[in-house]
C-alpha positions in Angstrom: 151.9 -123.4 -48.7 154.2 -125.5 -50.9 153.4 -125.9 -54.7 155.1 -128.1 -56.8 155.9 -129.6 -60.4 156.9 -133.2 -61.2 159.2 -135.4 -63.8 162.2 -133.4 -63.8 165.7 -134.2 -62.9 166.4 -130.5 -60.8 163.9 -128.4 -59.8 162.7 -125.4 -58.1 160.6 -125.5 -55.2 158.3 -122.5 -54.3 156.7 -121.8 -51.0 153.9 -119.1 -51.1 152.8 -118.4 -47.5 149.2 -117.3 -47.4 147.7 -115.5 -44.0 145.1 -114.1 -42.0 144.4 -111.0 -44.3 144.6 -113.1 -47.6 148.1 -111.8 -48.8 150.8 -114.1 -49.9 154.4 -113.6 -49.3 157.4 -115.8 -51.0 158.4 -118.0 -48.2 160.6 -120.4 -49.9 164.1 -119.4 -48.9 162.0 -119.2 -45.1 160.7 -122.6 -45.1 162.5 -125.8 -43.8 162.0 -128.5 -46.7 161.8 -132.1 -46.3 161.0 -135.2 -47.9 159.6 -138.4 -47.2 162.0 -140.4 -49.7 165.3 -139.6 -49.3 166.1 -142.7 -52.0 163.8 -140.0 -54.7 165.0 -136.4 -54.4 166.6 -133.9 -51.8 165.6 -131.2 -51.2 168.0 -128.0 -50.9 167.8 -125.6 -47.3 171.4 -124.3 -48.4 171.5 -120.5 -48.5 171.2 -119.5 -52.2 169.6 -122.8 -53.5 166.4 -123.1 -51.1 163.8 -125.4 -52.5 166.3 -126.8 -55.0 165.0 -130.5 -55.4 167.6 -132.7 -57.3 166.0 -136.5 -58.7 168.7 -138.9 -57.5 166.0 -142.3 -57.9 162.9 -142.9 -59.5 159.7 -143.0 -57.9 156.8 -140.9 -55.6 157.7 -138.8 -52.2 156.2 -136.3 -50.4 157.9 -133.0 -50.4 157.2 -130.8 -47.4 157.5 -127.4 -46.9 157.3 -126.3 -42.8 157.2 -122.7 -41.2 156.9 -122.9 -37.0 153.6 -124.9 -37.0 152.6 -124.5 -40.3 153.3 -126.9 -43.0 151.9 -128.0 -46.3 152.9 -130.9 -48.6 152.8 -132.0 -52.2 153.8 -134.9 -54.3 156.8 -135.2 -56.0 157.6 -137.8 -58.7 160.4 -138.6 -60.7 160.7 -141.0 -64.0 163.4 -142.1 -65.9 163.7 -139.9 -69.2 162.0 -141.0 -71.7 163.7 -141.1 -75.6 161.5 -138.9 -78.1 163.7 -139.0 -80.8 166.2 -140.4 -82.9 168.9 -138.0 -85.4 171.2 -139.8 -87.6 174.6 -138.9 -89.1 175.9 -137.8 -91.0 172.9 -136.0 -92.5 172.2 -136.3 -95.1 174.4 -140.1 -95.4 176.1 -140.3 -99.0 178.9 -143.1 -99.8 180.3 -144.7 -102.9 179.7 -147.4 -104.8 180.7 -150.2 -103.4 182.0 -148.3 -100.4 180.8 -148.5 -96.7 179.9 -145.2 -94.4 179.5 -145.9 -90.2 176.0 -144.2 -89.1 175.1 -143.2 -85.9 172.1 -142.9 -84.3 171.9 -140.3 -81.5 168.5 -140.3 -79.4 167.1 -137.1 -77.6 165.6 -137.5 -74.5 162.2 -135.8 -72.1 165.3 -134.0 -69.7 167.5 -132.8 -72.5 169.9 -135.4 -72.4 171.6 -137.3 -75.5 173.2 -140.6 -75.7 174.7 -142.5 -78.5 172.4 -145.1 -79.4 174.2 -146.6 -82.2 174.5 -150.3 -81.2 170.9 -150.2 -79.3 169.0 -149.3 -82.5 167.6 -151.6 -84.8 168.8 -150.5 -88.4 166.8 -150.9 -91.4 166.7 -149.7 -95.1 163.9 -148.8 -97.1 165.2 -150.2 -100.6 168.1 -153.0 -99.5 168.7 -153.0 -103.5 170.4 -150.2 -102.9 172.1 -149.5 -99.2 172.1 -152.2 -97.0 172.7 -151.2 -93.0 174.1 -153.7 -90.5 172.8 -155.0 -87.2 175.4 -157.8 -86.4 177.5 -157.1 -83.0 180.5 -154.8 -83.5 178.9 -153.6 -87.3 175.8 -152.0 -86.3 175.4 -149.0 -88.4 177.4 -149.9 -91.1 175.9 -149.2 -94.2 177.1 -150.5 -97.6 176.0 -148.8 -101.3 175.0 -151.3 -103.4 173.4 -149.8 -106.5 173.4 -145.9 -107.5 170.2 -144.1 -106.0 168.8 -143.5 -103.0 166.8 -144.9 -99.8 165.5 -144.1 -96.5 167.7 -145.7 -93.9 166.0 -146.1 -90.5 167.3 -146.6 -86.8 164.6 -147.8 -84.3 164.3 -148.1 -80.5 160.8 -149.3 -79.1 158.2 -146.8 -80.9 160.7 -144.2 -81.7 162.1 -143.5 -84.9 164.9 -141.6 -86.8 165.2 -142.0 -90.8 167.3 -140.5 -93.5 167.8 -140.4 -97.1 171.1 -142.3 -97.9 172.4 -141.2 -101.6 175.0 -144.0 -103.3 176.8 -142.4 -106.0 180.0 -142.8 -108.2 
């Protein structure tokens, strides 16, 4: 009766009732839902959000949907998000000789969310001849033009990357 997806932060539930004569009818604003780990997700049986499962923990729980006598299950698992990207600014980064610009590194993550991740990044510079970018507490993302030219600037958390081309003119 009840099909699910998994991994998301709010979701819809759907109940498809199948009977006797092999129709199907939408049952989910019918059906009663539970869970099996409340510490996971709820699950919505408010009028107008029926089947409305909201992550509130990570982890695995069974997610039930019951009619009368009839009642069918499926797993339901949520994760933390995970970051698939890294965007720095300003873009493209441009100072002065001699001159220091703050950077910040902004990762993107699986459930649409964004964070600053300025001071968790590891900073790094392609050419430090050039633009040097700071890691030391309270500095992180500074970066300083040393000579005229450009280099990629990089910020870095686990396997994930975000680079730029910093310019240092006159």
């Amino acid at each position: 009766m009840a099909r699910a997806r998994s991994g998301r932060r709010r979701s819809s539930r759907l109940a498809t009732g199948t009977f006797t004569d092999a129709s199907t009818q939408d049952l989910t604003s019918a059906v009663t839902w539970s869970r099996s780990d409340g510490g996971v997700v709820v699950v919505s049986n408010a009028l107008g959000t029926h089947g409305l499962a909201t992550a509130i923990g990570t982890g695995v729980t069974s997610v039930t949907a019951s009619l009368g006598a009839v009642s069918d299950a499926t797993t339901f698992t949520t994760t933390d998000a995970l970051l698939i990207s890294i965007a720095i600014t300003p873009d493209p980064p441009s100072t002065l000789l001699g001159l220091t610009l703050q950077l910040t590194a902004t990762g993107f993550f699986t459930d649409g969310s964004s964070q600053d991740l300025t001071t968790a990044v590891t900073w790094a510079s392609g050419n430090g001849a050039i633009v040097i970018v700071l890691n030391v507490l309270g500095q992180e993302g500074q970066a300083l033009g040393l000579t005229l030219g450009s280099a990629q600037v990089t910020a870095t958390l686990g396997a994930v990357s975000g680079a730029t081309t910093f310019q240092v003119t006159l």
